[in-house]
N, C-alpha and C positions, 0 to 999 in steps of 0.2 A: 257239263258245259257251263261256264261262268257265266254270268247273268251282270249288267248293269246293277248297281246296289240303288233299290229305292228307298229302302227306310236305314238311316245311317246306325251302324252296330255302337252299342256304346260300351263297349268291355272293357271292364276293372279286370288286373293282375294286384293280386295280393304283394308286398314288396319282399315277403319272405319266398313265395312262390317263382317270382319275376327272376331273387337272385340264383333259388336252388338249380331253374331251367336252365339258368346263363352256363353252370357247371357243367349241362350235360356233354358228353361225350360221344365219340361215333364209337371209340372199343367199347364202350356200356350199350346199355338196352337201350331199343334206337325209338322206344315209344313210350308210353301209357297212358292212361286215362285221365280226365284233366276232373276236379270236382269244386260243385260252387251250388252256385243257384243263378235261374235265370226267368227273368219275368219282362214278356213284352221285349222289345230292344233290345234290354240292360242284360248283359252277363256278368256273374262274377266271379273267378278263380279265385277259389280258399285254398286248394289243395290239389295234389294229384301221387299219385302211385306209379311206379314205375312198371313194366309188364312182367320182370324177376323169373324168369322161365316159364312162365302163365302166355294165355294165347290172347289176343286182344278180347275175344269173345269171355272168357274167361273172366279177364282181370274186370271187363265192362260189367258181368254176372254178379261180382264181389263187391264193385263201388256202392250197388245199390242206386236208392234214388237220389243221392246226392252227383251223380254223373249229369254234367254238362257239356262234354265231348272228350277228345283223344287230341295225342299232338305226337311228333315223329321227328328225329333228328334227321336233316339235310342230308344226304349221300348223295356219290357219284350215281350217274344217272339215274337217279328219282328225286330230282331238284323239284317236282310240282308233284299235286294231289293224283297218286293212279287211280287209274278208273275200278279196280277190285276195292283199294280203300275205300270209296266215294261208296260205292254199293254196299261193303259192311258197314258201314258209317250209318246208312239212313235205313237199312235191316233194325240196329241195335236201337238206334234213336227215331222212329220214326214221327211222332210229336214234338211238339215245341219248337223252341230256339234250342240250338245248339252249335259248336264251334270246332272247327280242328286247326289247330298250330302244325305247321312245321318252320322247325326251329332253323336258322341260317349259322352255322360255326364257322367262327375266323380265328385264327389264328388258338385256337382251341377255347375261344370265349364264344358263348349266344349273343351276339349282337343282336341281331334283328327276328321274327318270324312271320310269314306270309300268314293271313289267316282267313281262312274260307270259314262260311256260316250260312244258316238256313234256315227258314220258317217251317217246320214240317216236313211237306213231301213237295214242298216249292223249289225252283232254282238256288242253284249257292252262287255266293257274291264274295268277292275276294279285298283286302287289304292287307297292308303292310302297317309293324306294329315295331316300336323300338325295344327291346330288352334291358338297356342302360339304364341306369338311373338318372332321375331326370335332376338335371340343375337349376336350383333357382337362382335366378337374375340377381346382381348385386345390384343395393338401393342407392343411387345418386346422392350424394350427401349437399344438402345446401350452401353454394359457397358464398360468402360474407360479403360485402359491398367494400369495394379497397377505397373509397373515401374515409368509410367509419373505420377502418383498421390504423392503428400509430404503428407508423413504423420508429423499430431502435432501430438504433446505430451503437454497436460494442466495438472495443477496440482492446484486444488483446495485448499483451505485454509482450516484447521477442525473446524469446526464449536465448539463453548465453549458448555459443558456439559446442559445448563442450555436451548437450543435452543431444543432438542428434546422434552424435557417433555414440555415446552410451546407448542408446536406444537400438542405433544397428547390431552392436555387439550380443546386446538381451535377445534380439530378433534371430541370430544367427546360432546362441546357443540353442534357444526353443527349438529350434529347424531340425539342429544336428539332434536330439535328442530324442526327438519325432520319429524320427529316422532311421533309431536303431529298435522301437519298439516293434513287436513283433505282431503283424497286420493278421487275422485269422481272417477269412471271407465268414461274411452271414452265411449261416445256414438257413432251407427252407422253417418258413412258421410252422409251426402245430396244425394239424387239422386232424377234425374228427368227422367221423361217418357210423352213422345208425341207418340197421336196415331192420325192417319185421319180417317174421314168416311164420304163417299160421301152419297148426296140425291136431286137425280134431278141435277140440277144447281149451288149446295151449296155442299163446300167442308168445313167440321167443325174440327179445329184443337185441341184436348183432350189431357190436360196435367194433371200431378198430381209430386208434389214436397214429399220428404219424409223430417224428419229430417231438419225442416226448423231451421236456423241459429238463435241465438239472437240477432245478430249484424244485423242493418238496412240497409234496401233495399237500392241499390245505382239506380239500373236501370232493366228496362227487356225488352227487345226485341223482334220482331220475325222478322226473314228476312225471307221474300218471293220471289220465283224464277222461274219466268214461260216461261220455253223456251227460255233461257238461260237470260232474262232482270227482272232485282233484283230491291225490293222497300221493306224499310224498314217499321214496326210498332213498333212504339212507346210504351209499356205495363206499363210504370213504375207507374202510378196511380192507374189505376185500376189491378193489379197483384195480384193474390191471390195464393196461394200454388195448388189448384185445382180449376180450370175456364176452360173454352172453348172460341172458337171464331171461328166465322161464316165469311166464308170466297166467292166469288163467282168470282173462275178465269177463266180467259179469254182463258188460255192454255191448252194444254193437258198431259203437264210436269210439275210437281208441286214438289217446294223441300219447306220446310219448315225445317228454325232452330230457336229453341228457345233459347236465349242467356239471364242469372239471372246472376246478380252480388248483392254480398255483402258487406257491410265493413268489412276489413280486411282479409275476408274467398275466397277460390279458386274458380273460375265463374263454372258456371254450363250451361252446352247446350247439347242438344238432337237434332236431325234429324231424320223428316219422309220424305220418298217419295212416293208420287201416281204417279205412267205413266200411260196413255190412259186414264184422265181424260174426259169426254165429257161434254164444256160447252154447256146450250142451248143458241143457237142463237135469235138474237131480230127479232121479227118479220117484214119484209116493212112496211113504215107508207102508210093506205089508200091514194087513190088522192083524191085532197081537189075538192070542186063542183066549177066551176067558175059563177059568176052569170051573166048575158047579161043583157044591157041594154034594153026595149023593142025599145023603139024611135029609135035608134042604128038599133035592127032588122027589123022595116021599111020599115026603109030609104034604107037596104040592099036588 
């Protein structure tokens, strides 16, 4: 049951975060876990993981303590928060501040989402959040006192009779010439998508490029980020519009960006993150046998 809001929620969206949601889809995963930090009031969305076949319980398990809540795309008939979510919600989270989004899609974009929030095992309280990017206001520019302004006065020369019909004639070649060039429609821009999937000790990075460019690869990337120390890969040889690459980090914080450039065309990059990665640790090496001299034991 929703509660009067008395202490106002003050929640940051990351603007990488804000735009990935706005993507979300109802054919894609209709949820996942939202991550940040939250202290008093204030929440903040860094990041979130999608549920990728995993169960909310699940994917909540893997965020670790970087979980701040869950969020769910809009569908037909579960336009507001079911009373089963509400109850795993405050199962999984039962301390602190914490939030659930569900996201509102129009016309296949996140505009807006509804977001419930709670202090613990208290009442939740509801708002409405914008998903757009916010515009700032254009600055009034000072206009000048029209006393101190001189006004000219120019007076052009008339042009001879014979300048206009030149003019139409050039205007009408242009036209006709326009006219027989041959119009191709734009095709969709480029986009790319990174997903992760953990197995065991192996974190496997999944890309797929759409609308690849005809202009030649300049270079491809992946920077890798484990617990806050970054180490670049090289991709530009082997890059293909859809590849994978097997990865086996050390950390438990894993950000991955993929960076494509082309000639002439605008770069292309994507980010995923895993939190609560668990690598396996290498096992102690056995002790080695020492051998004894016999003569040696003897003599002792």
């Amino acid at each position: 049951m929703e509660a009067v809001r008395a202490v106002a929620l003050d929640l940051d969206i990351h603007p990488y975060v804000k735009g990935r949601l706005r993507l979300q889809r109802r054919q894609d995963e209709t949820g996942g876990v939202l991550l940040g930090t939250a202290e008093g009031a204030s929440v903040q969305i860094t990041g979130f993981k999608r549920l990728a076949g995993s169960t909310l319980r699940q994917a909540a398990d893997a965020a670790g303590p970087g979980l701040v809540g869950f969020y769910r795309v809009q569908a037909p008939g579960m336009t507001t928060l079911q009373p089963e979510e509400e109850q795993l919600w405050r199962q999984i989270l039962p301390h602190g501040r914490s939030v659930f989004l569900l996201i509102q899609v129009v016309d296949g974009i996140g505009t807006a989402a509804q977001v419930w929030t709670r202090e613990g095992d208290g009442p939740t309280t509801k708002e409405k959040v914008s998903l757009l990017q916010e515009e700032t206001p254009a600055t009034m520019a000072a206009q000048p006192a029209t006393a101190s302004v001189p006004r000219l006065r120019i007076k052009f020369p008339t042009p001879p009779k014979w300048v206009p019909a030149c003019a139409a004639v050039l205007l009408t070649l242009v036209a006709s010439a326009w006219c027989y060039q041959e119009i191709k429609p734009a095709g969709p821009p480029p986009a790319l998508t990174l997903e992760l999937q953990a197995r065991d000790s192996e974190l496997t990075a999944i890309w797929e490029q759409s609308s690849v460019p005809a202009e030649q690869l300049q270079s491809a990337s992946l920077l890798v980020t484990e617990d806050g120390k970054e180490k670049t890969i090289d991709l530009t040889r082997r890059y293909s519009p859809k590849g994978r690459l097997i990865l086996r980090p050390t950390g438990r914080d894993v950000i991955l960006t993929l960076n494509v450039q082309y000639r002439g065309a605008a770069p292309l990059s994507n980010t995923a993150i895993y939190v609560g990665f668990r690598p396996r640790r290498a096992a102690p090496a056995p002790p080695r046998a020492v051998a004894i001299d016999p003569a040696k034991k003897r003599a002792s």
